[in-house]
C-alpha positions as a printed NumPy array, in Angstrom:
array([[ -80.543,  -62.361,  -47.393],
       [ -79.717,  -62.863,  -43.653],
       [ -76.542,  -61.061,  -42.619],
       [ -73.538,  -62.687,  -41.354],
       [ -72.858,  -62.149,  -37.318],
       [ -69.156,  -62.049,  -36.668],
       [ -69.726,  -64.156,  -33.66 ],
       [ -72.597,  -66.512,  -32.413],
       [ -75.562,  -65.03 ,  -30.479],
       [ -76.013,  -65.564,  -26.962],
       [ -76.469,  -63.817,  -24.501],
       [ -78.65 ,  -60.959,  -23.956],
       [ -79.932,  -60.116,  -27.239],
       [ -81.11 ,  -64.181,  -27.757],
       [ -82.964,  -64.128,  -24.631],
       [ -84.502,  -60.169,  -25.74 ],
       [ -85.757,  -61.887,  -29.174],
       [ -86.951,  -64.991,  -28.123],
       [ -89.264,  -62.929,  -25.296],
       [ -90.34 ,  -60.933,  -28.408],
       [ -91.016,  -63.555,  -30.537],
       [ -93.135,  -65.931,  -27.73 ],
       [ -94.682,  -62.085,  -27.159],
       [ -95.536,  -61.268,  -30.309],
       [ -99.433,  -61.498,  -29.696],
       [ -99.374,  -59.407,  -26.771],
       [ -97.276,  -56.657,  -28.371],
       [ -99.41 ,  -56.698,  -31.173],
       [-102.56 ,  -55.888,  -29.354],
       [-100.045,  -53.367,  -27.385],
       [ -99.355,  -51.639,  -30.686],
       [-102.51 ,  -51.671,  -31.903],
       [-104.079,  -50.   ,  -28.253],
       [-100.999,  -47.208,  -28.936],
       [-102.114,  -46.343,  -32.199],
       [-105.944,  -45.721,  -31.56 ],
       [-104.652,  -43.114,  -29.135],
       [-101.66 ,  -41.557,  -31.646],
       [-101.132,  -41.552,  -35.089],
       [ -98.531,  -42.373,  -37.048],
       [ -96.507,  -40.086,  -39.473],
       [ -97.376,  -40.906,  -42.906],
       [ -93.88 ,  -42.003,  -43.267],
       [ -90.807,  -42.449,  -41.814],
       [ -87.028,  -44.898,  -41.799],
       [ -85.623,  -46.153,  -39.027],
       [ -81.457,  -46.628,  -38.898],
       [ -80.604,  -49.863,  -36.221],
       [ -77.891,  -51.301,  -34.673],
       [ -77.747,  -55.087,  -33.623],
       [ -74.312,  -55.436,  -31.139],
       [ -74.93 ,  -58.841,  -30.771],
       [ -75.813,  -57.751,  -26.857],
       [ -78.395,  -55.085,  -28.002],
       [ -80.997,  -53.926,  -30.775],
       [ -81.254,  -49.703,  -30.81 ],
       [ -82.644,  -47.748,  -32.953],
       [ -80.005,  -44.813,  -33.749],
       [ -81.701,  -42.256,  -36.094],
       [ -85.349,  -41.835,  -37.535],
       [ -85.861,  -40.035,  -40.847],
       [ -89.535,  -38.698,  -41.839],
       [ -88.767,  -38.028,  -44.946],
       [ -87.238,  -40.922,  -46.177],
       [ -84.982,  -40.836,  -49.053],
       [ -84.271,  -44.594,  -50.368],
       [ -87.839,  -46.077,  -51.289],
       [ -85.779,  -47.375,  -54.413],
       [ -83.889,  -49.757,  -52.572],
       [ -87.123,  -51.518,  -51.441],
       [ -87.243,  -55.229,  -52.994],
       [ -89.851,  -54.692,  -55.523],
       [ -91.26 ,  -58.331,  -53.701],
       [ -92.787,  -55.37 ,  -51.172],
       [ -93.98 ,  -53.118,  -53.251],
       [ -97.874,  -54.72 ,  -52.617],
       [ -97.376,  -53.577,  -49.574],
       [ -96.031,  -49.959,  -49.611],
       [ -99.403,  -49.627,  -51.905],
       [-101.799,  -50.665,  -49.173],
       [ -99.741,  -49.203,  -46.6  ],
       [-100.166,  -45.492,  -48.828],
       [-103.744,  -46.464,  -49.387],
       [-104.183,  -46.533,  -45.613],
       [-102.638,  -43.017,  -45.057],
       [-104.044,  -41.518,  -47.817],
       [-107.527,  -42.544,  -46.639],
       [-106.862,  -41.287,  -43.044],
       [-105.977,  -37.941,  -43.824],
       [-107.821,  -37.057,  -47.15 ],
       [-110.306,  -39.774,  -47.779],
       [-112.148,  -37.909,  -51.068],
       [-108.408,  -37.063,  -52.606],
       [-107.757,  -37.675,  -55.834],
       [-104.891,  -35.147,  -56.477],
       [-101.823,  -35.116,  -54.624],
       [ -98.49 ,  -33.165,  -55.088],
       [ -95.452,  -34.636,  -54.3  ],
       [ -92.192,  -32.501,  -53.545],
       [ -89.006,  -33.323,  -53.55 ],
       [ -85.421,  -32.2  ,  -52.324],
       [ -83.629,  -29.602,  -54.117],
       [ -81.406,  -32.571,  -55.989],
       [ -81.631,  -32.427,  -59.402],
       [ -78.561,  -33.71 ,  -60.304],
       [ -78.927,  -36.576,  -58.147],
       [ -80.091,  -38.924,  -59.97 ],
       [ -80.323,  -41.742,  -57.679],
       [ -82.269,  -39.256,  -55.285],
       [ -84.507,  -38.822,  -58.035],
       [ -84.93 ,  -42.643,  -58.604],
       [ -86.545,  -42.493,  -54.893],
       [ -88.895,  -39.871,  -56.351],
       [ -90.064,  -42.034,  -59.221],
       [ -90.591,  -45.268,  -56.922],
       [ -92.086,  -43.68 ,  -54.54 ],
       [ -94.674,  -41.187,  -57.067],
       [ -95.452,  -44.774,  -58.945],
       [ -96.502,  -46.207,  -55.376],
       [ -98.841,  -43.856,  -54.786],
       [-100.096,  -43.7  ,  -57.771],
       [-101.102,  -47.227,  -57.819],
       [-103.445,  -46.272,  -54.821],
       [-105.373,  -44.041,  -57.608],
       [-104.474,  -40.825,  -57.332],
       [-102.851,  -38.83 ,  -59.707],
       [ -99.11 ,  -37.58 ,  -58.65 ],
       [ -97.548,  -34.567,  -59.858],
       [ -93.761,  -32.915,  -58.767],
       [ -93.382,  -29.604,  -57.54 ],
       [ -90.177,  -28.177,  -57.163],
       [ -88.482,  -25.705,  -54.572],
       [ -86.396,  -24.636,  -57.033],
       [ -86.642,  -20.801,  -58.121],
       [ -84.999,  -21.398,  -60.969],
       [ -87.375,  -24.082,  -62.44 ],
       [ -89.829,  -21.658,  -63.864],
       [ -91.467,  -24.415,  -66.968],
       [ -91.677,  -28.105,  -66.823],
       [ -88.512,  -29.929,  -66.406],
       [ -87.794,  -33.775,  -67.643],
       [ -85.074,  -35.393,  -65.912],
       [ -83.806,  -38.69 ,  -67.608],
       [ -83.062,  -41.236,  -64.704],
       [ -80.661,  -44.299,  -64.943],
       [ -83.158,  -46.626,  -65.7  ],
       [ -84.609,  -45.003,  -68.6  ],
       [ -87.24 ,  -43.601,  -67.461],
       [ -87.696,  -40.047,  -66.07 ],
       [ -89.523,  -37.499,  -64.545],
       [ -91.058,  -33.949,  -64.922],
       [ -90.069,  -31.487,  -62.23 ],
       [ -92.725,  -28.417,  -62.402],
       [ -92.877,  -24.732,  -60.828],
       [ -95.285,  -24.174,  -57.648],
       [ -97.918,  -21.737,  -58.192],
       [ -99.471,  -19.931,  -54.917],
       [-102.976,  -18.827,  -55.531],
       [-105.562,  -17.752,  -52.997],
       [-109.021,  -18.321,  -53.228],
       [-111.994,  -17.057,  -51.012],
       [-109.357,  -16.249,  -49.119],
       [-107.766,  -19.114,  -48.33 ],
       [-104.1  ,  -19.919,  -49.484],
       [-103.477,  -22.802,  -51.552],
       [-100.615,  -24.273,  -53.712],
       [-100.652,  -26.238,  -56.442],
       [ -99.296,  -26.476,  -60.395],
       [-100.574,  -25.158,  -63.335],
       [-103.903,  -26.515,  -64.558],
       [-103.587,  -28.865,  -61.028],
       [-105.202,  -28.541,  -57.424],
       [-104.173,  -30.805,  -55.107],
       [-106.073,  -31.772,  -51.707],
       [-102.742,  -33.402,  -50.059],
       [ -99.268,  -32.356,  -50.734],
       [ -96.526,  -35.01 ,  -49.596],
       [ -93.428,  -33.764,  -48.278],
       [ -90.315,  -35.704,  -49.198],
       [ -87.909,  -32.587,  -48.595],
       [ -86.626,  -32.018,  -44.926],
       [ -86.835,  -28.195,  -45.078],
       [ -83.265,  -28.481,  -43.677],
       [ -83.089,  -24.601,  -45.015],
       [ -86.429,  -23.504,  -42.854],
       [ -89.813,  -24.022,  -43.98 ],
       [ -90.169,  -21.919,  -47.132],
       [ -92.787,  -18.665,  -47.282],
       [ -94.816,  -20.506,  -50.226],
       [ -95.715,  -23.651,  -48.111],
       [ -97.113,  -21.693,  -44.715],
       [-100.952,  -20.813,  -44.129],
       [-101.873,  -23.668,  -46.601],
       [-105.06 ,  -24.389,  -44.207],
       [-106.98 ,  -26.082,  -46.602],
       [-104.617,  -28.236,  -48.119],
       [-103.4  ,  -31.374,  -45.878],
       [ -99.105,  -31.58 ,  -45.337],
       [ -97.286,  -34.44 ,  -44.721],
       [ -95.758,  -34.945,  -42.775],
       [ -96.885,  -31.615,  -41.172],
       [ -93.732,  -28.375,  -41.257],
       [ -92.891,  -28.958,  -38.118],
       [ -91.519,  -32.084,  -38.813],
       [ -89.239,  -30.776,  -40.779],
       [ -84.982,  -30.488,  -39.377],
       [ -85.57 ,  -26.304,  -39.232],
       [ -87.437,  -27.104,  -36.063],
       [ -87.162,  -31.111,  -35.449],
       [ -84.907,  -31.826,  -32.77 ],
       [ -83.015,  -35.603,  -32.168],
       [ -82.756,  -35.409,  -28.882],
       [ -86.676,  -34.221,  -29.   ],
       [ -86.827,  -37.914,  -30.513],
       [ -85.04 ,  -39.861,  -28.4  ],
       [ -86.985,  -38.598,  -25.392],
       [ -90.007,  -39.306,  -26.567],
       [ -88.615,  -42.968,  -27.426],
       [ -87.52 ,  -42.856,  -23.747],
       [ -90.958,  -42.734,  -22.911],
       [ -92.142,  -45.169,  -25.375],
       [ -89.816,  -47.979,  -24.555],
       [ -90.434,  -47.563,  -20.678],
       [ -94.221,  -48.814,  -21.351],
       [ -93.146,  -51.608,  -23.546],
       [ -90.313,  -52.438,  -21.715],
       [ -92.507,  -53.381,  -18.355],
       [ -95.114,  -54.995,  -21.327],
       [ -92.143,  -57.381,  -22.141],
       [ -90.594,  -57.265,  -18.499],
       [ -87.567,  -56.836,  -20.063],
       [ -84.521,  -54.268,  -19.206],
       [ -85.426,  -51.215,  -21.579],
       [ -81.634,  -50.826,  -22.292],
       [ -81.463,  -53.725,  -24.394],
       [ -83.333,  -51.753,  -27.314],
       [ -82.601,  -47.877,  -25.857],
       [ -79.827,  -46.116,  -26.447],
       [ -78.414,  -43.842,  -23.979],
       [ -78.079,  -40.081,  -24.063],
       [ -77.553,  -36.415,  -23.37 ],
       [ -77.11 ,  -33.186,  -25.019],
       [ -75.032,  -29.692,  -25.147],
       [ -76.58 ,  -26.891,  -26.53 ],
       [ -74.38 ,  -23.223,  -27.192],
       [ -72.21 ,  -25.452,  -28.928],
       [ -69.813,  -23.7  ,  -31.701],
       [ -67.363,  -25.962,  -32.876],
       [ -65.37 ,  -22.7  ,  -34.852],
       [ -64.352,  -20.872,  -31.504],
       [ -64.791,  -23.765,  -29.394],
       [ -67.501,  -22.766,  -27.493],
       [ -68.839,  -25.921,  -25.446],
       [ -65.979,  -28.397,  -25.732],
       [ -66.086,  -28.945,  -21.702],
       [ -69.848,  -29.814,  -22.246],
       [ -68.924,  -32.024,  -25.003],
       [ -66.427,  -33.537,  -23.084],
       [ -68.433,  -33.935,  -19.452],
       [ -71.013,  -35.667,  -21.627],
       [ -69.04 ,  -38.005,  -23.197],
       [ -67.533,  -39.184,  -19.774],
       [ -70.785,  -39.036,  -18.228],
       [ -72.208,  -41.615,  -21.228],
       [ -69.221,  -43.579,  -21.195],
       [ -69.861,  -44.319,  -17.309],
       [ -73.283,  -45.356,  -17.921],
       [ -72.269,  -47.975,  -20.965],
       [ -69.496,  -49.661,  -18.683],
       [ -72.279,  -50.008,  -16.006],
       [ -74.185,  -51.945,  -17.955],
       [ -71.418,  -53.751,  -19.747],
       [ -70.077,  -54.626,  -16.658],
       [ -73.717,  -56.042,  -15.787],
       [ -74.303,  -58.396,  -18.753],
       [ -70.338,  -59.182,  -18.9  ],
       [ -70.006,  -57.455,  -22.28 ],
       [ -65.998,  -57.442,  -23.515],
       [ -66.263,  -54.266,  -25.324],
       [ -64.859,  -51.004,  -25.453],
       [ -67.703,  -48.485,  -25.008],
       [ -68.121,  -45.569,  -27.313],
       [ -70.403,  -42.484,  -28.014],
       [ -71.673,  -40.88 ,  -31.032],
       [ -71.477,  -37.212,  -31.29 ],
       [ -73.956,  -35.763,  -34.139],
       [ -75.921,  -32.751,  -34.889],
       [ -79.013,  -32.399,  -33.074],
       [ -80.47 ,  -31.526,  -35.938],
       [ -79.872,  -32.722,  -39.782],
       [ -79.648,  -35.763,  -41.639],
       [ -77.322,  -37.286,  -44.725],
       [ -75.021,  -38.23 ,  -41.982],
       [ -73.367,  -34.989,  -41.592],
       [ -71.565,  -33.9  ,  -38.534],
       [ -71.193,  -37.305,  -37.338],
       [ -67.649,  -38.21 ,  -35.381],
       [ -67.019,  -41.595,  -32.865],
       [ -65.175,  -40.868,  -29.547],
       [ -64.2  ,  -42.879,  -26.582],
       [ -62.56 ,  -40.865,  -24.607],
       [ -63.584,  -37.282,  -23.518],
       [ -60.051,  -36.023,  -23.562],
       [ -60.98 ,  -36.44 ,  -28.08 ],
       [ -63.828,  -33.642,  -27.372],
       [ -61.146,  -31.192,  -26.234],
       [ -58.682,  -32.039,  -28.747],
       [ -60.396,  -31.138,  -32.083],
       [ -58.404,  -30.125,  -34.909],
       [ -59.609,  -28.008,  -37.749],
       [ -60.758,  -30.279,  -39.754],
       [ -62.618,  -32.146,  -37.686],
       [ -64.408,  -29.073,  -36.798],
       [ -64.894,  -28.06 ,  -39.854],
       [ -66.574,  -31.449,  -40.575],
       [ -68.503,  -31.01 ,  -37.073],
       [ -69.478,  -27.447,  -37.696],
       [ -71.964,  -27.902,  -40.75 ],
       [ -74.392,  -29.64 ,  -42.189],
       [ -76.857,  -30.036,  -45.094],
       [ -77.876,  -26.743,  -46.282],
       [ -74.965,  -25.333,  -44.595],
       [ -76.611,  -24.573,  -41.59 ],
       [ -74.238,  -24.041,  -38.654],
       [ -74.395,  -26.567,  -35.622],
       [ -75.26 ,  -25.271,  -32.233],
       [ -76.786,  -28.21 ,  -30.727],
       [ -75.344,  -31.876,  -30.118],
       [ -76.571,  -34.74 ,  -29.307],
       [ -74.316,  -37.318,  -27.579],
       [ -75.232,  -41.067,  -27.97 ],
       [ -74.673,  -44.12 ,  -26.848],
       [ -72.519,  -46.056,  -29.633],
       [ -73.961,  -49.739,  -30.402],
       [ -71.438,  -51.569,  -32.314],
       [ -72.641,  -53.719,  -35.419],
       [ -71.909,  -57.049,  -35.583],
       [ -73.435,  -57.651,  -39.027],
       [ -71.872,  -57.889,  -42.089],
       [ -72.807,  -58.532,  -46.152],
       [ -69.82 ,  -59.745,  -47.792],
       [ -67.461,  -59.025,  -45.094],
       [ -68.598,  -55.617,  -44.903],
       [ -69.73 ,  -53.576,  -41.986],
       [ -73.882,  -53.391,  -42.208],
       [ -76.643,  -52.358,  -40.365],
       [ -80.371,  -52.811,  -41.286],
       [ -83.041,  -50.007,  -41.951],
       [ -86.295,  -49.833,  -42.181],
       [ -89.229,  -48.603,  -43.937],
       [ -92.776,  -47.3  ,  -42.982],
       [ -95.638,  -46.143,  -44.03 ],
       [ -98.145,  -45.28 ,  -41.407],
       [ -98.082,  -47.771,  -39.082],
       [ -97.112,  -50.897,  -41.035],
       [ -93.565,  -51.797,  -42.159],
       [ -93.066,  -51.947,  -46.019],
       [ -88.996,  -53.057,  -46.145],
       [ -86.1  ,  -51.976,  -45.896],
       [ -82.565,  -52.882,  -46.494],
       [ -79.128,  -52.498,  -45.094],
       [ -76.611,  -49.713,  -45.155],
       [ -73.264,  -51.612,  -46.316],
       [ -69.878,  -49.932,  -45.786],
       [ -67.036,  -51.849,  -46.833],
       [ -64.215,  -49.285,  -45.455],
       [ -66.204,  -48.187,  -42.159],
       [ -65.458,  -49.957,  -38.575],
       [ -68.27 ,  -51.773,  -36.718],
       [ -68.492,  -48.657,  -34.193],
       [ -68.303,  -45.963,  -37.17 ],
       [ -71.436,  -44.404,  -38.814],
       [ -72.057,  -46.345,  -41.952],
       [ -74.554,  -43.496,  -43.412],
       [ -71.191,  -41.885,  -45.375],
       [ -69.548,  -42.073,  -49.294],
       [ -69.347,  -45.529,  -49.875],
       [ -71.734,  -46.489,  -49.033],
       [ -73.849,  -49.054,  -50.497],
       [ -77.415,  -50.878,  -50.226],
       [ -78.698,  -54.549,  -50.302],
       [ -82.962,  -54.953,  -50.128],
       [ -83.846,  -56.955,  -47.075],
       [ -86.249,  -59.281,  -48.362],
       [ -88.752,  -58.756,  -45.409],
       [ -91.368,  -61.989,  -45.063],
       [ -95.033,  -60.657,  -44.892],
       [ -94.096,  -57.274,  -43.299],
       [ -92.179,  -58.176,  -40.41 ],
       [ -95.46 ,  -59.299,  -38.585],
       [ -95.142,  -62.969,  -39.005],
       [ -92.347,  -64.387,  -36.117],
       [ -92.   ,  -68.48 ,  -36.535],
       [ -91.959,  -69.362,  -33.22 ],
       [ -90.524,  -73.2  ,  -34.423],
       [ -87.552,  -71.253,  -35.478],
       [ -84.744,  -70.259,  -33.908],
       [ -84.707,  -66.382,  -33.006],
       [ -82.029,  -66.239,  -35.903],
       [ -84.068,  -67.281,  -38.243],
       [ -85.025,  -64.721,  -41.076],
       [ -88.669,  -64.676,  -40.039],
       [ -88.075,  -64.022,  -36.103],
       [ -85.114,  -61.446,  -37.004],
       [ -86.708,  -59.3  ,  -38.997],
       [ -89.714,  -59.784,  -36.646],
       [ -87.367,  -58.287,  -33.708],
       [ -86.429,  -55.375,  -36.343],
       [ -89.89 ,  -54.465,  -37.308],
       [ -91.132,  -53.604,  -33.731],
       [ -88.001,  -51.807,  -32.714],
       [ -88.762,  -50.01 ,  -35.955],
       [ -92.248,  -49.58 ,  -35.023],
       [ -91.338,  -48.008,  -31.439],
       [ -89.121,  -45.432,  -32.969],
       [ -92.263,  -44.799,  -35.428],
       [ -94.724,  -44.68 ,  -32.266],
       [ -92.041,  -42.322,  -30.309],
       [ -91.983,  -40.177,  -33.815],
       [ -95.943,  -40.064,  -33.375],
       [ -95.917,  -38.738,  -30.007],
       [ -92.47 ,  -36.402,  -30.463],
       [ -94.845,  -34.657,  -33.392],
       [ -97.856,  -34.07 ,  -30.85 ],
       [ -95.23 ,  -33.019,  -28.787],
       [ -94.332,  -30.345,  -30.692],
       [ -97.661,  -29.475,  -32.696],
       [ -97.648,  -25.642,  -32.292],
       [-101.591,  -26.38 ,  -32.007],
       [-101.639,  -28.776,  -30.006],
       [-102.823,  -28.173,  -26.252],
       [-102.57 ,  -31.553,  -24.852],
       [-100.947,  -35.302,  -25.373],
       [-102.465,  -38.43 ,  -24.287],
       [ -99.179,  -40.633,  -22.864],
       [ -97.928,  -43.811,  -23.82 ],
       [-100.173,  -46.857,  -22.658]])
């Protein structure tokens, strides 16, 4: 399925994935260079926006929650992709524990769980669940939609010779596989495990992860490619800026809030005003840390940061795990010009290590084309990626399937590269980082 675009392409964004696609050898080679010197989370999604005029990433997720709304068509190659990690980081394992988000009664959370446990193991190890939950002290089946299921078990914390370890009862694993964000903090029973391999490693995780931490480091990425491509790096870069000592209860920070917005908002009309874009600019105030889409709002004017009413505090104030927001990030909004069924929709996409596995897109049927689509309502269509992105047809038009998701798979794959060196980054072992290119 190719999307509908509410009005032809020209422009920019043409000219952007038409260099891509006649440069799809060199950036290759480019990404393959990157990745001898960094390496790759073992996962990771990437939310974009296509504006018609530009291609951004907006958020990056590395501890994606939707593996089952892959097209099973890809599933071949989420199974190499995990053999490939796998073999990086624990070549001998055979054992590997898998845990999960606190959701039990989310069953279509849970169906992620199950596709993504049967992926791995297809790569031949053996997968077991281990829950967070205190309260899951046996073996718990949950029944699933699709009849099937799957058995949530207590962890066990043991220490031998000294060394930590965690593991289930009667199992010992060599890797354990993250797919909780540790929105809550990184939980006593997973630190000092330095025997066992974690991935992606606890600092990943949104108790220290920062967005704007992200977006920096994509900053940095996209200025190498960028001058690879000779192209203007704004065309796939969002802009923006932060406020920290926010508290959206006693409206502490709104004057940041608000000086950022109008500072963002001059930047976008600069370069509207440069590629003679008719649109009405916007940013994107969100949590600097967190995920489900919480603590999201749209503005587009700054006078809207200083005239908040309570419940669009409230809804600003928390997110998941009810952790209080004290730190913003302010972004660049990139309109979406695609649609499914006349419906707002943007496309995301799927990783594992360094290769691209699928993806689909994020429909919203009652959300604008500058609103956050990640909300209730939401829905999902597969994208029915061709040979993993990697395979442009430069006969074709660049809106052709093959050369679109092409374009979407290394924008993807930047976001994944800044994620790489964001992580380094922030390694509280790490002493040094080896830059970009």
């Amino acid at each position: 399925m190719v999307p509908h675009l509410k009005t032809a392409l020209s422009g920019p964004l043409l000219q952007l994935e038409r260099r891509i696609i006649e440069a799809s050898s060199s950036i290759e080679r480019w990404f393959r260079l990157a990745w001898q010197e960094h390496t790759p989370p073992f996962y990771g999604s990437v939310d974009l926006r296509h504006a018609g005029f530009k291609l951004s990433p907006v958020d990056m997720n590395l501890f994606p929650g939707g593996f089952n709304n892959l097209s099973e068509d890809m599933l071949p190659l989420a199974i190499q992709a995990s053999m490939a990690a796998i073999e990086k980081y624990c070549p001998e394992a055979r054992d590997l524990l898998l845990i999960p988000e606190n959701h039990t009664r989310n069953v279509y959370y849970l169906m992620n769980v199950a596709r993504l446990a049967s992926v791995l193991r297809q790569t031949g190890l053996q997968v077991r669940l281990g829950t967070l939950l205190p309260e899951i002290t046996t073996p718990e089946e949950v029944a699933l939609p699709n009849g099937g299921s799957l058995v949530l078990e207590p962890l066990l914390r043991t220490s031998q010779k000294g060394a930590v370890r965690i593991g289930l009862a009667d199992f010992d694993p060599c890797a354990i596989l993250l797919n909780n964000d540790l929105s809550g903090g990184i939980p006593e029973i997973l630190r000092g495990l330095e025997q066992q391999v974690v991935l992606p490693p606890l600092h990943a995780g949104w108790a220290t992860r920062l967005k704007s931490r992200h977006f920096a480091a994509f900053d940095e990425v996209v200025r190498d490619f960028a001058e690879l491509l000779d192209i203007d790096p704004w065309l796939i870069n969002p802009c923006f800026g932060l406020c920290s000592k926010v508290n959206f209860q006693d409206r502490t920070g709104e004057q940041c809030l608000a000086d950022e917005v109008a500072r963002l908002l001059d930047r976008i009309r600069l370069k509207y005003r440069e590629y003679a874009i008719d649109e009405t600019p916007f940013v994107i105030v969100k949590a600097d840390a967190g995920t489900y889409g919480m603590g999201v709002m749209s503005v587009s004017d700054p006078a809207q940061m200083l005239q908040l009413n309570r419940k669009q505090r409230n809804k600003m104030a928390v997110v998941k795990e009810g952790l209080q927001v004290s730190s913003v990030l302010l972004q660049e909004g990139v309109p979406t010009i695609e649609q499914v069924d006349g419906a707002s929709a943007e496309p995301v996409v799927y990783m594992i290590d360094r290769y691209v596995v699928g993806g689909f897109y994020r429909v919203h049927g009652s959300r604008s084309r500058q609103e956050s689509l990640n909300a209730p309502g939401m829905h999902f269509v597969p994208l029915p990626f061709a040979t993993s992105c990697i395979r442009p047809d430069g006969a074709e038009p660049p809106e052709a399937a093959p050369n679109r998701f092409y374009a979407y798979g290394v924008v993807a794959r930047l976001a994944l590269l800044a994620a790489s060196l964001e992580l380094e980054q922030t390694d509280p072992r790490a002493k040094a980082v080896h830059p970009i290119g």
